[in-house]
PyMOL Python script that loads the backbone (N, CA, C, O; Angstrom):
from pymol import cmd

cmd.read_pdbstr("""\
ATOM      1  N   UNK A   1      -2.055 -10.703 121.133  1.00  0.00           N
ATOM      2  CA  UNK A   1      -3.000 -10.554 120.039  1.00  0.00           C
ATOM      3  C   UNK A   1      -2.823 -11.731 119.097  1.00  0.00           C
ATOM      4  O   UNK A   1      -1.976 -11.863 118.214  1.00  0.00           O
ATOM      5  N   UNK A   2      -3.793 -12.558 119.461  1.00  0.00           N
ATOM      6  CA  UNK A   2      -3.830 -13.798 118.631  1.00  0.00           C
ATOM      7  C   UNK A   2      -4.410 -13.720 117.067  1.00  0.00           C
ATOM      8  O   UNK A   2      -5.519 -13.209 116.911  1.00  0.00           O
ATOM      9  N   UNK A   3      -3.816 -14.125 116.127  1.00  0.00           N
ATOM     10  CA  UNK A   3      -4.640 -14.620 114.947  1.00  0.00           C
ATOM     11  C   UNK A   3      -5.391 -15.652 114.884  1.00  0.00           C
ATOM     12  O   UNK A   3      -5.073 -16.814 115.137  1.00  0.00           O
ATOM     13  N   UNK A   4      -6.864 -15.058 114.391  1.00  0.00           N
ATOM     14  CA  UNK A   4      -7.768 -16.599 114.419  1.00  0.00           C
ATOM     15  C   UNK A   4      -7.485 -16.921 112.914  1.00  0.00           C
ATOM     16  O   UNK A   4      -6.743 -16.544 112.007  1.00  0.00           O
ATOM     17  N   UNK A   5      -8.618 -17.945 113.179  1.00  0.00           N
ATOM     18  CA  UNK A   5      -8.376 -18.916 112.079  1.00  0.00           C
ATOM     19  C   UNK A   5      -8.567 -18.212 110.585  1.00  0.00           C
ATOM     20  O   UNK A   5      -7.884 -18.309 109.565  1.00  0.00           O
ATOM     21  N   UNK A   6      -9.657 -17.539 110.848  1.00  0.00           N
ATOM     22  CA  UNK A   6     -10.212 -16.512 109.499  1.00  0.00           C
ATOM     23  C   UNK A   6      -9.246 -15.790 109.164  1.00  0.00           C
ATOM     24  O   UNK A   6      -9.024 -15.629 107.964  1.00  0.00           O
ATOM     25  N   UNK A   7      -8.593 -15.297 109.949  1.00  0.00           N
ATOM     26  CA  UNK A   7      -7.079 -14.116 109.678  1.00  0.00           C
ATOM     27  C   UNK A   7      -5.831 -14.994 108.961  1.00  0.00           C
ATOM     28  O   UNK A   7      -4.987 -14.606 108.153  1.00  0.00           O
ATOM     29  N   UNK A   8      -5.987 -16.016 109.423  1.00  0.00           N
ATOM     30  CA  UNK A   8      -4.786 -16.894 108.668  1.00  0.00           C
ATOM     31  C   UNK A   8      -5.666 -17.245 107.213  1.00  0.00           C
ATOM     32  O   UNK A   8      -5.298 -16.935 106.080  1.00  0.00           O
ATOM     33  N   UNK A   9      -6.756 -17.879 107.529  1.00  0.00           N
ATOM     34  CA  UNK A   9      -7.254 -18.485 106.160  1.00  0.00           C
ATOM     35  C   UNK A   9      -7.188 -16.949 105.269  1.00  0.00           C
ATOM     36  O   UNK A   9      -6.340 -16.932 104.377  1.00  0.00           O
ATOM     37  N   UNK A  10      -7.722 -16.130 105.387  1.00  0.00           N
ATOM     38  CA  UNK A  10      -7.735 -14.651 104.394  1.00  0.00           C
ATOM     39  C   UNK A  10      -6.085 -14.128 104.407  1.00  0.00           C
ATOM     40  O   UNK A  10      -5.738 -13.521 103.394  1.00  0.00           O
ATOM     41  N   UNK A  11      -5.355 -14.265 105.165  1.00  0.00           N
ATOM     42  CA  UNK A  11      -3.888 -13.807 105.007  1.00  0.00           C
ATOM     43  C   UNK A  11      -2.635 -15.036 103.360  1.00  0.00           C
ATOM     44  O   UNK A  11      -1.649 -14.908 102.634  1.00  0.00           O
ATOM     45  N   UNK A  12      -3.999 -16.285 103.810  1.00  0.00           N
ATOM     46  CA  UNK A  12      -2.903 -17.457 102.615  1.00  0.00           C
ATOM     47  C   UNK A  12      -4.086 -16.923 101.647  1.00  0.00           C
ATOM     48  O   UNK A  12      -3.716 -16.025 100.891  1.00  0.00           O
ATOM     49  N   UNK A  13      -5.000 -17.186 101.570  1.00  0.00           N
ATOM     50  CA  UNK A  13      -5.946 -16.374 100.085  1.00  0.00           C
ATOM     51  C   UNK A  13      -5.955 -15.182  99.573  1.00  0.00           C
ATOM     52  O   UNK A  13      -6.643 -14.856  98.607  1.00  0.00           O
ATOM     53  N   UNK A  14      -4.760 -14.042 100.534  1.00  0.00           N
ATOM     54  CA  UNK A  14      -4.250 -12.753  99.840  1.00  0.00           C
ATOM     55  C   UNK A  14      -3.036 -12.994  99.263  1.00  0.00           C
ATOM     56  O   UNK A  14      -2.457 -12.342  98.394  1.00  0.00           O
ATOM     57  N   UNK A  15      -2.597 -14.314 100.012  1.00  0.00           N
ATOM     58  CA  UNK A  15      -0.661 -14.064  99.550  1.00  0.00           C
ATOM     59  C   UNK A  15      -0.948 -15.349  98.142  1.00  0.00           C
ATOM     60  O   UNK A  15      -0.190 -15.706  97.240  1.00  0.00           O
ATOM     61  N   UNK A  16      -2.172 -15.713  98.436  1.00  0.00           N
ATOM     62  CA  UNK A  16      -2.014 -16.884  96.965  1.00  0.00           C
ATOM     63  C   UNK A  16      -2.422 -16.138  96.022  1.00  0.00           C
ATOM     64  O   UNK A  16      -1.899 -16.450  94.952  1.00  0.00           O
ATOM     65  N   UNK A  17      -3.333 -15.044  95.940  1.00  0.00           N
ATOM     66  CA  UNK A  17      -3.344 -14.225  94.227  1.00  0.00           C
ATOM     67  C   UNK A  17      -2.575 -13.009  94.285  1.00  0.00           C
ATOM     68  O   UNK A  17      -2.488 -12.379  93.231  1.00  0.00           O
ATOM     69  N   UNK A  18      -1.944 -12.511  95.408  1.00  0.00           N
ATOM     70  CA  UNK A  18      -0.853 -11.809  94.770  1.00  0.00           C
ATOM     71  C   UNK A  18       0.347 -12.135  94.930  1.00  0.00           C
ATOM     72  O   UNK A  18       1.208 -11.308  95.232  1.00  0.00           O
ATOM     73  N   UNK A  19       0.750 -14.267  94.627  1.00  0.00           N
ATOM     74  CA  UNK A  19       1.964 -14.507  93.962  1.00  0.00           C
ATOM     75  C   UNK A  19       1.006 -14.848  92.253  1.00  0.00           C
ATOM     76  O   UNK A  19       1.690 -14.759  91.233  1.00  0.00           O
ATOM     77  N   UNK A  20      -0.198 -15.136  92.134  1.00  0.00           N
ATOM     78  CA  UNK A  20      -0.985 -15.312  90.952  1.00  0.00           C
ATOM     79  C   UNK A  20      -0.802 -14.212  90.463  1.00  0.00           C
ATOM     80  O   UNK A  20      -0.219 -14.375  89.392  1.00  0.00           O
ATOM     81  N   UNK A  21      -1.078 -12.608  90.768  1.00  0.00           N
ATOM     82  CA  UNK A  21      -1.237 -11.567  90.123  1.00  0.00           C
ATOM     83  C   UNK A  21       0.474 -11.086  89.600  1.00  0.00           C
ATOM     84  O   UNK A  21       0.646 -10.460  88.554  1.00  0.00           O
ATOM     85  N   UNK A  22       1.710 -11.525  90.573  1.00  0.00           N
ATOM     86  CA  UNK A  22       2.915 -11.340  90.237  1.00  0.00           C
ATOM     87  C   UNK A  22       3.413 -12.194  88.726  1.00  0.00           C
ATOM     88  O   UNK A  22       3.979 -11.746  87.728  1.00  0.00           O
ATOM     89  N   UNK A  23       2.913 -13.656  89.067  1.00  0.00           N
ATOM     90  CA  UNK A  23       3.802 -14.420  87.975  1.00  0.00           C
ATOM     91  C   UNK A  23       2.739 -13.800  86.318  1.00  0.00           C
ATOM     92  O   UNK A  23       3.187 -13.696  85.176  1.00  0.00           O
ATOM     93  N   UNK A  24       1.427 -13.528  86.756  1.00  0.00           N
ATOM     94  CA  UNK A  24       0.964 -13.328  85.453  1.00  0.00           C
ATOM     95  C   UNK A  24       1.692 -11.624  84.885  1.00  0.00           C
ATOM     96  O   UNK A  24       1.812 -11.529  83.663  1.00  0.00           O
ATOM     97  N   UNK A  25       1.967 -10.860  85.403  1.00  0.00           N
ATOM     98  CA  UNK A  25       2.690  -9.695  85.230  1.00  0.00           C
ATOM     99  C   UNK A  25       4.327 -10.125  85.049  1.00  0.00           C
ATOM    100  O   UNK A  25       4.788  -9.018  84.771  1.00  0.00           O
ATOM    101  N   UNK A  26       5.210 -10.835  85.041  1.00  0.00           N
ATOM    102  CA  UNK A  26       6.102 -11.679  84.694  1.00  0.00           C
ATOM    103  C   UNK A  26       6.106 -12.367  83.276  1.00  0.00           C
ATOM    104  O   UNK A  26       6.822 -12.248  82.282  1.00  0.00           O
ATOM    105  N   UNK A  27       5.202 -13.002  83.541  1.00  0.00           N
ATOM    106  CA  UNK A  27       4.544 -13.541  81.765  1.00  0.00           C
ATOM    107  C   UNK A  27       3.784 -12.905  81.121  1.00  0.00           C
ATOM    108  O   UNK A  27       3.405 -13.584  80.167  1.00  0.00           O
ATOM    109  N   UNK A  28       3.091 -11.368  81.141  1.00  0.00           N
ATOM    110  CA  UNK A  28       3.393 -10.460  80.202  1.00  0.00           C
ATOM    111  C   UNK A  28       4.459 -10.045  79.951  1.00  0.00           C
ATOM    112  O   UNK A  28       4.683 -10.079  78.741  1.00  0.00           O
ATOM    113  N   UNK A  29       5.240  -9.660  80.535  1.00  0.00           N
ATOM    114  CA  UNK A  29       6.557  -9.174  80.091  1.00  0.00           C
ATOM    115  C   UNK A  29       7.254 -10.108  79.568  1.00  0.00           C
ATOM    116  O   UNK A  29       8.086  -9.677  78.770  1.00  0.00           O
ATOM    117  N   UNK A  30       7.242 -11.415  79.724  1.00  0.00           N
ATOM    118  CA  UNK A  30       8.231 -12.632  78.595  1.00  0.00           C
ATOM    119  C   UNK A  30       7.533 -11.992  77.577  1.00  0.00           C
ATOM    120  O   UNK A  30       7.931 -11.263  76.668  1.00  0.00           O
ATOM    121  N   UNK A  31       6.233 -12.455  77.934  1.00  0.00           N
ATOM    122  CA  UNK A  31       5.739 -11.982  76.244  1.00  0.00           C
ATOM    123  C   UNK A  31       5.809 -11.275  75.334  1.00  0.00           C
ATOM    124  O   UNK A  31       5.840 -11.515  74.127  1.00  0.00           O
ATOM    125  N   UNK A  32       5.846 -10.043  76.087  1.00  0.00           N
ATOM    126  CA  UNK A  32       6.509  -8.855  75.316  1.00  0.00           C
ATOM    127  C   UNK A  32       7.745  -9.248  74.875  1.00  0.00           C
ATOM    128  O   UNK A  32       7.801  -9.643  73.711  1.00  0.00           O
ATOM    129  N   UNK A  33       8.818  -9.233  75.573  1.00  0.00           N
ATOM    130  CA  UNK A  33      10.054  -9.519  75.285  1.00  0.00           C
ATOM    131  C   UNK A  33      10.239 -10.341  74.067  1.00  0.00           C
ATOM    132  O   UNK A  33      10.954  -9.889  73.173  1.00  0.00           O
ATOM    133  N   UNK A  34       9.675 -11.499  73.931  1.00  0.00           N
ATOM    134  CA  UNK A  34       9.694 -12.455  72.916  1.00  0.00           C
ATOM    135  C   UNK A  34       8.861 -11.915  71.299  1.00  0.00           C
ATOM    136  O   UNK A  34       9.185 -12.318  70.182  1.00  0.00           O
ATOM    137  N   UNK A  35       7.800 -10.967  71.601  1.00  0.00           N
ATOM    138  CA  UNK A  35       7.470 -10.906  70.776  1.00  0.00           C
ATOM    139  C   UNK A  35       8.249  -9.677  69.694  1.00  0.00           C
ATOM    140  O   UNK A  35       8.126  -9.602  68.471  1.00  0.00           O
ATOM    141  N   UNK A  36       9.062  -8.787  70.604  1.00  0.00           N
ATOM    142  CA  UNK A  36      10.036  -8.053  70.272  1.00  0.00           C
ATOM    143  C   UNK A  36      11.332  -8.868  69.360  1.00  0.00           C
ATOM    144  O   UNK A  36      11.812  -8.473  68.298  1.00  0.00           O
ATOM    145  N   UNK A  37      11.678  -9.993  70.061  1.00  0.00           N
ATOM    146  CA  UNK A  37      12.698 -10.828  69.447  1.00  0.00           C
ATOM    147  C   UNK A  37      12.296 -11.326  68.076  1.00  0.00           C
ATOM    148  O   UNK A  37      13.086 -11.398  67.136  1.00  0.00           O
ATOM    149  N   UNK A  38      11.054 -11.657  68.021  1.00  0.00           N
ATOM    150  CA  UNK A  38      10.434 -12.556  66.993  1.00  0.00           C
ATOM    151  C   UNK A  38      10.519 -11.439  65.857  1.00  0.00           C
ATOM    152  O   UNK A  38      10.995 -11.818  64.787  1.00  0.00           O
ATOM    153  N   UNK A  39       9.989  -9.694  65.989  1.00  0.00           N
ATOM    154  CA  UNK A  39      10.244  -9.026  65.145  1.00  0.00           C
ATOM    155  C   UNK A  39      11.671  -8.713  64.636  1.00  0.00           C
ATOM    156  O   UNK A  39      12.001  -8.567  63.459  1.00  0.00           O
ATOM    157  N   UNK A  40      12.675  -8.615  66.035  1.00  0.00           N
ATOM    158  CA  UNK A  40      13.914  -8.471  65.238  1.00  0.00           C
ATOM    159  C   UNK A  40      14.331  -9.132  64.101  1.00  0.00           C
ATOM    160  O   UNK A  40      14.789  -8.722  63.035  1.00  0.00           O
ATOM    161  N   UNK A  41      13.952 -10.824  64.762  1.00  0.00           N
ATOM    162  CA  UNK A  41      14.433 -11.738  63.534  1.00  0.00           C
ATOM    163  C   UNK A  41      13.750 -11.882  62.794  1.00  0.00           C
ATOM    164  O   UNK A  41      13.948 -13.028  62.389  1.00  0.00           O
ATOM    165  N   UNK A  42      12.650 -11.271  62.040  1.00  0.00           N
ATOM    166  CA  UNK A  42      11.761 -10.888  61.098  1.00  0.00           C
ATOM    167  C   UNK A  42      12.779  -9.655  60.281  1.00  0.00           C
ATOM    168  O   UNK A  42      12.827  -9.523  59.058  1.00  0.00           O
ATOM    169  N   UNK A  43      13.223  -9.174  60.860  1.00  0.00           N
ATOM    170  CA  UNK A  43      13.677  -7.735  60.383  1.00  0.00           C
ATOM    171  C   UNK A  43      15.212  -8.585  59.876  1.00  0.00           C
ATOM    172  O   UNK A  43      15.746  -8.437  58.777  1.00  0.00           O
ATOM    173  N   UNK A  44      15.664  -9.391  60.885  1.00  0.00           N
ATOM    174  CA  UNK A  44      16.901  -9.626  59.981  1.00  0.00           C
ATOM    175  C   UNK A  44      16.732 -10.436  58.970  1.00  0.00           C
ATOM    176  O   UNK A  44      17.367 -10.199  57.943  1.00  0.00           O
ATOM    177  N   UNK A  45      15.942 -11.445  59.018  1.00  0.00           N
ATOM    178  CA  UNK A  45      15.827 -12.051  58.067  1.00  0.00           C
ATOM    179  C   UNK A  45      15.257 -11.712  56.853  1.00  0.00           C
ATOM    180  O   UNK A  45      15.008 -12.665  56.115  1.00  0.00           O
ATOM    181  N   UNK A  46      14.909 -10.292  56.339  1.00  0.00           N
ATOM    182  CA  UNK A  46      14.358  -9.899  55.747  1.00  0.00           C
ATOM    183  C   UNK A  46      15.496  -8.876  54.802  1.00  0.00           C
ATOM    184  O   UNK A  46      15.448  -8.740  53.579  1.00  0.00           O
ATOM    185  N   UNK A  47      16.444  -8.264  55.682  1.00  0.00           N
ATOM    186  CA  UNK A  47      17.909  -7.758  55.778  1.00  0.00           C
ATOM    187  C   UNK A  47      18.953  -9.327  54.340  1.00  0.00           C
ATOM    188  O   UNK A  47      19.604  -9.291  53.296  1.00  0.00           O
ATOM    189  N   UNK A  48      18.465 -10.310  55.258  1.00  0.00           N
ATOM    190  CA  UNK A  48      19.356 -11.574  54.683  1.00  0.00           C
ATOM    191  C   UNK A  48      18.514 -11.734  53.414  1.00  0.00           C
ATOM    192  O   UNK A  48      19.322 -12.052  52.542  1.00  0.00           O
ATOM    193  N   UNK A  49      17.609 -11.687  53.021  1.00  0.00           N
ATOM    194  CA  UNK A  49      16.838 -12.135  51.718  1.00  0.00           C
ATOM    195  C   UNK A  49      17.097 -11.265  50.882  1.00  0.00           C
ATOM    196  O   UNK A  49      17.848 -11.602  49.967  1.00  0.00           O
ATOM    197  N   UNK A  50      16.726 -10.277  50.898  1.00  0.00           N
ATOM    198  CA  UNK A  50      17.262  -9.117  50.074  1.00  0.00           C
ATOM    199  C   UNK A  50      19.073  -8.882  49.810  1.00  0.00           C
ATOM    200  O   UNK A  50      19.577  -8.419  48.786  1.00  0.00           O
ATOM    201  N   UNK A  51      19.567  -9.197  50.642  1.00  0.00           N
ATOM    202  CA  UNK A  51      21.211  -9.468  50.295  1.00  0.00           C
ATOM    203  C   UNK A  51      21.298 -10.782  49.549  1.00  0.00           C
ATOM    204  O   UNK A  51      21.938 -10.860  48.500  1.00  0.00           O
ATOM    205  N   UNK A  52      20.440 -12.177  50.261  1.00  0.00           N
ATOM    206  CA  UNK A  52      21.055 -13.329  49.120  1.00  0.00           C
ATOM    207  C   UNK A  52      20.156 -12.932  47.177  1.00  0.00           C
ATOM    208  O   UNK A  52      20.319 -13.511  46.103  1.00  0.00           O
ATOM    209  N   UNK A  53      19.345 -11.824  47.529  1.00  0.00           N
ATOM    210  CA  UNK A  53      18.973 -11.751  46.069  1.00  0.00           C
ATOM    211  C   UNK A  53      19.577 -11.165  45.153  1.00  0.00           C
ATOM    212  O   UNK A  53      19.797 -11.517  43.995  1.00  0.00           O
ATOM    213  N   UNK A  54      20.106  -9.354  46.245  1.00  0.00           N
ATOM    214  CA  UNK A  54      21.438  -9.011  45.356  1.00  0.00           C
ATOM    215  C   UNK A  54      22.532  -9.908  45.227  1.00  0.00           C
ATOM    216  O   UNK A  54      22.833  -9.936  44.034  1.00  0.00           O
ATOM    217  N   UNK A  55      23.422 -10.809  46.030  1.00  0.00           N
ATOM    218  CA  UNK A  55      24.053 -11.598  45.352  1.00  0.00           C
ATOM    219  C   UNK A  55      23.974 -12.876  44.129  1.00  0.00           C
ATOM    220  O   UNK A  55      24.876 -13.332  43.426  1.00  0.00           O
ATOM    221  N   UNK A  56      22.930 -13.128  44.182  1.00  0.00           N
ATOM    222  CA  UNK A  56      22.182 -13.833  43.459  1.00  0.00           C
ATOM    223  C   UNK A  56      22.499 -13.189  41.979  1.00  0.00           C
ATOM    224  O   UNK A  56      23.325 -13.519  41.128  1.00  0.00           O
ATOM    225  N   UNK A  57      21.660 -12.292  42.005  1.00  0.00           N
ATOM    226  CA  UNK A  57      21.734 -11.463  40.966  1.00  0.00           C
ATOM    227  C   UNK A  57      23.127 -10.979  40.371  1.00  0.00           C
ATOM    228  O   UNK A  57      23.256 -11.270  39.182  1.00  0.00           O
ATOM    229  N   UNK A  58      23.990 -10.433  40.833  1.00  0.00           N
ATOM    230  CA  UNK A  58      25.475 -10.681  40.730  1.00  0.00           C
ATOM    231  C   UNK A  58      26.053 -11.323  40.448  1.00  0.00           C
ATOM    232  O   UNK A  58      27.060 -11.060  39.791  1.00  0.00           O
ATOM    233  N   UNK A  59      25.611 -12.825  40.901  1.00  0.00           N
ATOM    234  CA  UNK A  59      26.113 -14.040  40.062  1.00  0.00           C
ATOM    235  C   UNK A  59      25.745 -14.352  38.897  1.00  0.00           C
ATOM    236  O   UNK A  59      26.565 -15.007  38.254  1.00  0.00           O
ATOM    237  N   UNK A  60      24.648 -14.068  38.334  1.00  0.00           N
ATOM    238  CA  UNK A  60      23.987 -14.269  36.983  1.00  0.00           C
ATOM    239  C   UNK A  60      24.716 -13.107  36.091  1.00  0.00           C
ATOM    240  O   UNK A  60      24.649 -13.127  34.862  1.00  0.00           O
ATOM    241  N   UNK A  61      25.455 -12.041  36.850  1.00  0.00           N
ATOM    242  CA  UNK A  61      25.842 -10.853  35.558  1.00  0.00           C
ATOM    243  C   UNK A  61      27.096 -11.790  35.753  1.00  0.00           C
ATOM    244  O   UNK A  61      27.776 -11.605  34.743  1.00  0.00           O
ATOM    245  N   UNK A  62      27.623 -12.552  36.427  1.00  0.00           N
ATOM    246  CA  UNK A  62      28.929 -12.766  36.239  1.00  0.00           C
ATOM    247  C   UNK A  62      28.876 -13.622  35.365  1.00  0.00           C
ATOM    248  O   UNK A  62      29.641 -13.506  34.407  1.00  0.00           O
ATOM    249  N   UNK A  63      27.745 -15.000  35.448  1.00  0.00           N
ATOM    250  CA  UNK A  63      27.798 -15.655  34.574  1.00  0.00           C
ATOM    251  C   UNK A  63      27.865 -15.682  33.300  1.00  0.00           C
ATOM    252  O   UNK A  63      28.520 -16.446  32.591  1.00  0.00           O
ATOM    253  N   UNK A  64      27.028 -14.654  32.946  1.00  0.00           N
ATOM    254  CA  UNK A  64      26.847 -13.984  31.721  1.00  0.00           C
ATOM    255  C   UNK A  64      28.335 -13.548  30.836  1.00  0.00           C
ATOM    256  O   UNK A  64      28.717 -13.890  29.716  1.00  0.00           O
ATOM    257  N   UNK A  65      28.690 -13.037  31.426  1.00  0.00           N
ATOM    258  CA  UNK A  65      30.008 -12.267  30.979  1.00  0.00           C
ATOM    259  C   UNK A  65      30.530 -13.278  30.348  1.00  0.00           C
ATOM    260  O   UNK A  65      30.695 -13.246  29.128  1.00  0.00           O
ATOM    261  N   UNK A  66      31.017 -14.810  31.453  1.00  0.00           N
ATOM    262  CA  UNK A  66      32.027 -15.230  31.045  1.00  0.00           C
ATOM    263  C   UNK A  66      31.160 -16.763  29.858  1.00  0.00           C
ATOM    264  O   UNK A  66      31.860 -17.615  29.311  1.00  0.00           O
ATOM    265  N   UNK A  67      30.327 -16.743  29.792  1.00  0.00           N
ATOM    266  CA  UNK A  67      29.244 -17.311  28.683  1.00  0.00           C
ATOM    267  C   UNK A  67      29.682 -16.452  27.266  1.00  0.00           C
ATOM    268  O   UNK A  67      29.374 -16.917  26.168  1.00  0.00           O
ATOM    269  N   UNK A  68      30.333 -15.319  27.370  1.00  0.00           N
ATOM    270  CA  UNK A  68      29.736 -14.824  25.829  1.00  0.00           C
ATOM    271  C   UNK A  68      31.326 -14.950  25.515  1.00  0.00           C
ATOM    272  O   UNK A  68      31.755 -14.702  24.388  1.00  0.00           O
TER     273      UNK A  68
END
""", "prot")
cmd.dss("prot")
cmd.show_as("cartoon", "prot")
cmd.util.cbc("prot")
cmd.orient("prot")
């Protein structure tokens, strides 16, 4: 049972969009992934601003003190 030519040509034009349909399902998921990361470090850095303001602020009562 020979393969003709049509069976090969339609066998590489099935296996070429479903390695196309694999890598684009691959690069949704980076994407996801990354866009998850991008919120973490949104979240920490948001964690860090609010701490350098309370210290901030801490430093100005200290200053104060030793001013008067």
């Amino acid at each position: 049972m020979a393969i003709s030519v049509e069976g090969v040509t339609l066998a590489i034009i099935i296996g070429t969009l479903a390695a196309i349909v694999y890598s684009l399902r691959i690069l949704v998921l980076l994407e996801r992934r990354m866009a998850r990361m991008d919120e973490n470090l949104m979240k920490i850095s948001k964690v860090i601003v609010t701490e350098e303001r309370t210290i901030e602020g801490e430093e100005k009562k200290i200053e104060r003190m030793f001013k008067r």
